[in-house]
FIVO-818830 format. One record per residue (C-alpha): residue number from 1; residue in three letters; x, y, z. Coordinates in steps of 0.2 Angstrom, whole numbers. Last residue first. Layout:
BEGIN
site num: NUM residu: ALA u: X v: Y w: Z
...
// end
This chain:
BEGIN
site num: 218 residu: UNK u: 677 v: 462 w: 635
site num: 217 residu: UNK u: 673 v: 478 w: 627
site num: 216 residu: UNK u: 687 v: 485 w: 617
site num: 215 residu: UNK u: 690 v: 467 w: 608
site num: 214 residu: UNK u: 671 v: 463 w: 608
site num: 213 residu: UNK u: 666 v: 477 w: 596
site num: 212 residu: UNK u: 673 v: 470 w: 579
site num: 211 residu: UNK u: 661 v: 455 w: 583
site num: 210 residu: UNK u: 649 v: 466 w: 575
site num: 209 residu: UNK u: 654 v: 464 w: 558
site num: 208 residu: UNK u: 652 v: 480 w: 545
site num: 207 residu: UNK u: 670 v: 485 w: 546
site num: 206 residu: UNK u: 670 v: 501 w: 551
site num: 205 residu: UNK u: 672 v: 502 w: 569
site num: 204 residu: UNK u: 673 v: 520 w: 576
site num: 203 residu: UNK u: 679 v: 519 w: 596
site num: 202 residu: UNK u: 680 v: 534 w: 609
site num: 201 residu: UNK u: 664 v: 543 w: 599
site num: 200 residu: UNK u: 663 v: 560 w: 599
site num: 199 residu: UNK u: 674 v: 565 w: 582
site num: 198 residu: UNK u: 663 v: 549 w: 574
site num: 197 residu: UNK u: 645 v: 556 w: 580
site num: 196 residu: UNK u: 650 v: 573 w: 572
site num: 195 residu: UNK u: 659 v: 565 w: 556
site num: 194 residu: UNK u: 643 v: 556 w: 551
site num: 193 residu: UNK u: 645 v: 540 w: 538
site num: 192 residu: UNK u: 645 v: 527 w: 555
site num: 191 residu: UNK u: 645 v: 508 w: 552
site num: 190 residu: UNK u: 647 v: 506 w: 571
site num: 189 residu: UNK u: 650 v: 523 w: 583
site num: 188 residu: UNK u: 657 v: 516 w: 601
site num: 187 residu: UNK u: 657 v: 526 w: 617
site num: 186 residu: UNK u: 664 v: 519 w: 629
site num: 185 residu: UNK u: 659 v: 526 w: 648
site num: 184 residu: UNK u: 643 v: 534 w: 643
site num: 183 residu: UNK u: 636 v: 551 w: 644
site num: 182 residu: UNK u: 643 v: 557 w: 629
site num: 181 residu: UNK u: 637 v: 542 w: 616
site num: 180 residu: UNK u: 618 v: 545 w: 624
site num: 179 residu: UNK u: 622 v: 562 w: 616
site num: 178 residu: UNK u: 626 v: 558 w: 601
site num: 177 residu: UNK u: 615 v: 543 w: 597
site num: 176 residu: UNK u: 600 v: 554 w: 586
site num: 175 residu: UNK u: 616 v: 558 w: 575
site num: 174 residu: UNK u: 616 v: 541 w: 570
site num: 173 residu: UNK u: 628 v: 524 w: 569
site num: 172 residu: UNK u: 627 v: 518 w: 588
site num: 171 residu: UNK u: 635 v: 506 w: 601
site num: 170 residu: UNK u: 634 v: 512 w: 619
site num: 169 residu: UNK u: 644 v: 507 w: 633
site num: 168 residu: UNK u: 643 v: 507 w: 651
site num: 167 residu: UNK u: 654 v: 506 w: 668
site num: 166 residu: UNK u: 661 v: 526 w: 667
site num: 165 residu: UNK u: 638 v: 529 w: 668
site num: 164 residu: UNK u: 640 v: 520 w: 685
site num: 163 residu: UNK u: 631 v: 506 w: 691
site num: 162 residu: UNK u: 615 v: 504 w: 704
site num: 161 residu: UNK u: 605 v: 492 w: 692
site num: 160 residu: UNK u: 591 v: 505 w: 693
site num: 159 residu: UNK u: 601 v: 519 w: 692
site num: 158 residu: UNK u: 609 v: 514 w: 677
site num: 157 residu: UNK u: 594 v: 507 w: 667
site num: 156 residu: UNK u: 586 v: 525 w: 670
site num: 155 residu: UNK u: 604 v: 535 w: 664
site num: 154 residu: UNK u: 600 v: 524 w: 650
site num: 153 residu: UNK u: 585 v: 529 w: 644
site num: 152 residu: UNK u: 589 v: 546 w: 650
site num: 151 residu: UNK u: 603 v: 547 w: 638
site num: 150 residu: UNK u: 590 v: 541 w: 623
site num: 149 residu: UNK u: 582 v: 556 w: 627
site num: 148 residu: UNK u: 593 v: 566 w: 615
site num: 147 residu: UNK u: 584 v: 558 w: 600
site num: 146 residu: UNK u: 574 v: 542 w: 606
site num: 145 residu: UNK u: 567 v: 537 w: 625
site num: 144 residu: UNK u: 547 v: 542 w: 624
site num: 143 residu: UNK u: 546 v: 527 w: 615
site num: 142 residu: UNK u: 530 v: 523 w: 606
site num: 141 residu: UNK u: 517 v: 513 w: 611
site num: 140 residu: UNK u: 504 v: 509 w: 598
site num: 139 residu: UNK u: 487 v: 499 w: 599
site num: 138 residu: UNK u: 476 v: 486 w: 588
site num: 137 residu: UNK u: 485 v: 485 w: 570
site num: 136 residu: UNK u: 479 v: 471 w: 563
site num: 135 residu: UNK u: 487 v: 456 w: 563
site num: 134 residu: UNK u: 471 v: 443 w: 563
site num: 133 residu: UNK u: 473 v: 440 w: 579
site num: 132 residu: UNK u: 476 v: 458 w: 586
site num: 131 residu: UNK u: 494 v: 467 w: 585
site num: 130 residu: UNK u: 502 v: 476 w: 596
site num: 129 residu: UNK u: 516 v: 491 w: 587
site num: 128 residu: UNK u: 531 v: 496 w: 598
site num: 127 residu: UNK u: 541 v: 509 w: 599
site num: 126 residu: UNK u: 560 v: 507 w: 607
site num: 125 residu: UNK u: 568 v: 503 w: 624
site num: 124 residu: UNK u: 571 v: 486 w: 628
site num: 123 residu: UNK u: 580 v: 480 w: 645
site num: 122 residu: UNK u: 586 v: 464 w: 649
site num: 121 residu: UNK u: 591 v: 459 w: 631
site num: 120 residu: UNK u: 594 v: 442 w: 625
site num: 119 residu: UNK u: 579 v: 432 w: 632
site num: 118 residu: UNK u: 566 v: 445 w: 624
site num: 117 residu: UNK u: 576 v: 446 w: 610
site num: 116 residu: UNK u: 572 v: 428 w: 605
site num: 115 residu: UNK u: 564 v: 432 w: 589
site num: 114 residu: UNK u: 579 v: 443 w: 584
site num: 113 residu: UNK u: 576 v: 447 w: 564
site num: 112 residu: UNK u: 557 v: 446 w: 562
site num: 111 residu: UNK u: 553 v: 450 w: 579
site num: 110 residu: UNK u: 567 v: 464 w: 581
site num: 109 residu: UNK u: 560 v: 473 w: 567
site num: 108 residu: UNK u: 542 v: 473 w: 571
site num: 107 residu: UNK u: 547 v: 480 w: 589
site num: 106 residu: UNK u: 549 v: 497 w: 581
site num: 105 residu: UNK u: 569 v: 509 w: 579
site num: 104 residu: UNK u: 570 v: 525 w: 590
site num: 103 residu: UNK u: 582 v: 515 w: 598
site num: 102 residu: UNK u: 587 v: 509 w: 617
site num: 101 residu: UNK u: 592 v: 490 w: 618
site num: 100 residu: UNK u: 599 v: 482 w: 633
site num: 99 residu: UNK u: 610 v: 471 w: 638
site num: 98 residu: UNK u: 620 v: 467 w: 657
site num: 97 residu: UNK u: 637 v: 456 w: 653
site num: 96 residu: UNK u: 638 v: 439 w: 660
site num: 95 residu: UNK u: 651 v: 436 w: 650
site num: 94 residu: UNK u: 638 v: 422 w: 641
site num: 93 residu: UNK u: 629 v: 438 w: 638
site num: 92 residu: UNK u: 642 v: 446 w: 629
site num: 91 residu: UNK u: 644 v: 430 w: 619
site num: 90 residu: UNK u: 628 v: 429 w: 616
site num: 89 residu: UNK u: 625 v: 445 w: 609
site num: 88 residu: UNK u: 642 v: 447 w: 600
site num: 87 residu: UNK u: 640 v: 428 w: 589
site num: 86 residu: UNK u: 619 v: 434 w: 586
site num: 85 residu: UNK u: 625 v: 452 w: 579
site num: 84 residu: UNK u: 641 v: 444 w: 569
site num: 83 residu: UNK u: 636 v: 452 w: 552
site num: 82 residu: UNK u: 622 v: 463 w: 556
site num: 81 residu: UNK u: 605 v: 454 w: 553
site num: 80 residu: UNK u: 595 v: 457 w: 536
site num: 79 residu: UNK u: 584 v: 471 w: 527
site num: 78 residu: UNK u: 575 v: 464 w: 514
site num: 77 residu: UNK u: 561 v: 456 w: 519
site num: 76 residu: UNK u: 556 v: 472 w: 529
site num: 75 residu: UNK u: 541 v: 480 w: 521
site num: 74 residu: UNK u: 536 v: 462 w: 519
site num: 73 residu: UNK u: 538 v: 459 w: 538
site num: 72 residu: UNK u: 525 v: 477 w: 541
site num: 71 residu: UNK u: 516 v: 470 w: 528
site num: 70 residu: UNK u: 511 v: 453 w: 536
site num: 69 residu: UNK u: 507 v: 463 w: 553
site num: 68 residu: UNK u: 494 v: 472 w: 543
site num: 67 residu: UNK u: 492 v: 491 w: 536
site num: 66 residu: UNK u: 475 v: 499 w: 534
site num: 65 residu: UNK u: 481 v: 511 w: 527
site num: 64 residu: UNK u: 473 v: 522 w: 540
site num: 63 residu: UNK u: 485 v: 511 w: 553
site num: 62 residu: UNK u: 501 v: 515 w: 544
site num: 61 residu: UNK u: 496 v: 536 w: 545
site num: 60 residu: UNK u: 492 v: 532 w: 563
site num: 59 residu: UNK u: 511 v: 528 w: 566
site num: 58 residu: UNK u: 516 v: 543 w: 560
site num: 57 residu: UNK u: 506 v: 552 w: 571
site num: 56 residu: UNK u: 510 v: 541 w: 586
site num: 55 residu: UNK u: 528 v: 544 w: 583
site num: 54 residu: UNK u: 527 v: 562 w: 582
site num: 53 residu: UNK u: 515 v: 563 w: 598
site num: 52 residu: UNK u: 529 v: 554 w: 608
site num: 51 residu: UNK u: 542 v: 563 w: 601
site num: 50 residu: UNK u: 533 v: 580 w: 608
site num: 49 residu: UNK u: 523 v: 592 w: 596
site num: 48 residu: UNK u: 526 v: 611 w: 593
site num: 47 residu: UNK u: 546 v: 611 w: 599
site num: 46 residu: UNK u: 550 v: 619 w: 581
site num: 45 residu: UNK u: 559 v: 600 w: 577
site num: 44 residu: UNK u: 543 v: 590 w: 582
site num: 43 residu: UNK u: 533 v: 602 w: 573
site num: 42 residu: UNK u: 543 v: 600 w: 557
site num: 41 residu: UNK u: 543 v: 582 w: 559
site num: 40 residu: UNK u: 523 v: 581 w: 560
site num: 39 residu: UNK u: 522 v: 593 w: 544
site num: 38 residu: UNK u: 534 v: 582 w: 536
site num: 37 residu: UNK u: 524 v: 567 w: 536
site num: 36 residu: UNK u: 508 v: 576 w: 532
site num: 35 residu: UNK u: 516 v: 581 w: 518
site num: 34 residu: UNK u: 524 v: 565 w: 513
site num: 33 residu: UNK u: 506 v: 555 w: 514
site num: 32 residu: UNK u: 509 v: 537 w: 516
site num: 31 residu: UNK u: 516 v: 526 w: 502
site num: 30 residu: UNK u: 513 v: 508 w: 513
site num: 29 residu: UNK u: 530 v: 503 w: 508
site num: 28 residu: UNK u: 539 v: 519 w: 507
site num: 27 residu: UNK u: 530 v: 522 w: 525
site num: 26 residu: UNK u: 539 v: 507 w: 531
site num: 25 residu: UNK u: 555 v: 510 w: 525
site num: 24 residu: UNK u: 557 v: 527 w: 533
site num: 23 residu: UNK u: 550 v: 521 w: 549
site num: 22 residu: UNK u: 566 v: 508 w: 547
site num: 21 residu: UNK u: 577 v: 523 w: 546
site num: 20 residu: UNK u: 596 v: 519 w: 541
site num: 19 residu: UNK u: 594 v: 501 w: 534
site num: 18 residu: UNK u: 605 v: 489 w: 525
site num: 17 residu: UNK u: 610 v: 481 w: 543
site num: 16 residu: UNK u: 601 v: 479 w: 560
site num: 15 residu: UNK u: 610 v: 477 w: 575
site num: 14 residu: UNK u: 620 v: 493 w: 570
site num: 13 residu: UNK u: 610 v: 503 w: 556
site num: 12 residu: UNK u: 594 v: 502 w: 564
site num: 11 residu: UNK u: 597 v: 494 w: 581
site num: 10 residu: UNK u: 605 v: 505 w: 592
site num: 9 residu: UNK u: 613 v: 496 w: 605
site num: 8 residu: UNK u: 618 v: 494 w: 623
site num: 7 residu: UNK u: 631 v: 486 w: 635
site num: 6 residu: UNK u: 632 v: 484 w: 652
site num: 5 residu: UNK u: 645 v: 479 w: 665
site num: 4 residu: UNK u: 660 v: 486 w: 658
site num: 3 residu: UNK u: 677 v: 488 w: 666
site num: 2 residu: UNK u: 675 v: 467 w: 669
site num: 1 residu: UNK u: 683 v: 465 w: 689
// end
């Protein structure tokens, strides 16, 4: 019997390389307002607004620019896979491994750079932006599952598929993936430049290939 049975990712940073905050990137591209930026992060960190009201905000400040699906892909065009993210998912699921995605990162990101994540990934947890036909902006979604709540993402996924936490594995690069690193069986920090997650963590992989993570996992 497999010690693991599922395995889940971060995506900025880890799936997705050359990148540390996407929402970064994207407000750099559509040159938001920085105050009004961090006023929303400072009431998300004094307990003033929840994650989900942080996201939305910020996601309403791409939609008064007006911002079209096109531009969310330009913001993006040069970021590019992981080395060995499309060799590690498959084979994992090809083990018959359970995957799943839980990030603060946007769906945008997983279109352009794993279209068939849909058929990859049993379970994704991250914001997402719906588009109407002519790629504007139509509704928002974002995660309730980042930060410390990324744990209760996969406490859910856990649950559900009637495993134990000892049976899962995390892959993560940021502080936001601390917690969600202690609650689960093998805890591995990818491409990681923060001593606190690294001290946590069971694994620290620096080479920037993904197929680094299959020896300790399969």
């Amino acid at each position: 019997m497999p010690k693991y049975k599922l395995v889940c990712f971060d995506v900025d940073g880890t799936l997705i390389d050359n990148v540390t905050f996407s929402w970064q990137v994207f407000h750099d591209h559509f040159q938001t307002d920085r105050h009004r930026r961090e006023d929303a992060k400072r009431k998300f960190f004094n307990g003033e607004i929840s994650y989900l009201q942080w996201a939305e905000h910020d996601i309403n400040l791409w939609k008064e620019k007006n911002a079209k699906k096109s531009d969310f892909f330009s913001a993006i065009s040069h970021l590019r896979l992981m080395e060995g993210a499309m060799e590690t998912l498959t084979e994992l699921k090809k083990r018959g491994f359970k995957l799943a995605i839980i990030s603060g990162s946007l769906n945008v990101i997983l279109e352009k750079f794993i279209p068939n994540h849909e058929e990859l990934f049993d379970d994704v947890f991250l914001s997402r932006i719906y588009f109407d036909e002519e790629g504007i902006i139509e509704r928002i979604e974002a995660t309730e599952f980042d930060m410390d709540a990324k744990a209760l993402a996969l406490k859910k996924i856990a649950e559900r598929e009637k495993i134990s936490l000892k049976e899962c594995v995390f892959i993560g690069d940021y502080l936001n993936d601390m917690k969600i690193m202690q609650e689960a069986g093998l805890g591995i920090a990818f491409n990681c430049r923060h001593e606190e997650l690294r001290k946590i963590a069971n694994v620290c992989i620096d080479r920037k290939d993904l197929r680094e993570i299959l020896k300790h996992i399969v």
